[in-house]
C-alpha positions as CSV (number, residue, x, y, z in Angstrom):
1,X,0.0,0.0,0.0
2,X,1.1,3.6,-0.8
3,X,0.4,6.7,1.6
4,X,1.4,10.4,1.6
5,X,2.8,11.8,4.9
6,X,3.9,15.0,5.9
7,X,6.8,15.7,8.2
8,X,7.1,19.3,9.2
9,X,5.5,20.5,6.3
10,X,7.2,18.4,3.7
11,X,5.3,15.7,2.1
12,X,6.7,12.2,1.0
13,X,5.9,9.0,-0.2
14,X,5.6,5.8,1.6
15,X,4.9,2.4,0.8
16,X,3.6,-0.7,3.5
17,X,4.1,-3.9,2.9
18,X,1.0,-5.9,2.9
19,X,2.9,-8.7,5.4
20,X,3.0,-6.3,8.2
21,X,6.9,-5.3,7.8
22,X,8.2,-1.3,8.0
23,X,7.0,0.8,5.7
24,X,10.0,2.3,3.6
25,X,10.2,5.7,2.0
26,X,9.6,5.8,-1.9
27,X,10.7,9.7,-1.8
28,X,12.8,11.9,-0.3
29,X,11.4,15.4,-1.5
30,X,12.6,18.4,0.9
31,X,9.7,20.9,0.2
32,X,6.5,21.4,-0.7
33,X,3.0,19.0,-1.0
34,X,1.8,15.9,-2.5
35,X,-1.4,16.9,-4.0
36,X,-2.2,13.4,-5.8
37,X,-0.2,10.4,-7.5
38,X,-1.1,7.3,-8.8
39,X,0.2,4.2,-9.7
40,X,0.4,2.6,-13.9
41,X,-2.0,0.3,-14.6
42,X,1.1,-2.1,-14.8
43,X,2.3,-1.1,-11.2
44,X,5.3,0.2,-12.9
45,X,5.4,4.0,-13.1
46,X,4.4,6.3,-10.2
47,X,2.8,9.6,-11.5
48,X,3.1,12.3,-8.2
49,X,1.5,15.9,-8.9
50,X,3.1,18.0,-6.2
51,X,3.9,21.8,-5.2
52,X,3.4,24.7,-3.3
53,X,-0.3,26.7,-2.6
54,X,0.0,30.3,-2.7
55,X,-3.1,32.2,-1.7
56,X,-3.6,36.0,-2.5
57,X,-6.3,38.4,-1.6
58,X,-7.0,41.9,-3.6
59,X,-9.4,44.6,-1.9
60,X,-10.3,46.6,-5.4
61,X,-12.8,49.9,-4.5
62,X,-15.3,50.9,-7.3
63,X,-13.6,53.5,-8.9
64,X,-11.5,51.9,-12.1
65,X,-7.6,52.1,-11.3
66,X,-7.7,52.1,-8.0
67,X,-6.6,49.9,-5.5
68,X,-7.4,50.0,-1.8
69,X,-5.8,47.7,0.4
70,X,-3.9,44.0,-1.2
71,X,-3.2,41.3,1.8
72,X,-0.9,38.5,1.5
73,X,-1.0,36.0,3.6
């Protein structure tokens, strides 16, 4: 079986044996998120989609051109 886990913010990969032995790392990445992956239908190739999530917030007032107030997070 084949599990995402995050350590101090960082996610990896990590696969458990079905017998009951220690799981054992399949990654090693150093920053960002796992958002999905998936396995070939062959159980050869391991597709990962992974980054970082950046969230912006714009206060924009009605008059055209100007801008109030922007908050980053």
């Amino acid at each position: 079986m084949t599990y995402a886990d995050v350590k101090d913010g960082v996610w990896n990969l990590w696969n458990q044996p079905i017998d009951g032995g220690p799981p054992k790392a399949m990654t090693n990445f150093t920053s960002d998120q796992i958002f999905s992956f998936g396995w070939s239908t062959d159980g050869k190739r391991l597709a990962i989609a992974r980054g970082t999530v950046t969230n912006d917030v714009l206060l924009v007032s009605n008059l055209p051109g100007k801008v109030v107030k922007s908050i980053t997070p």
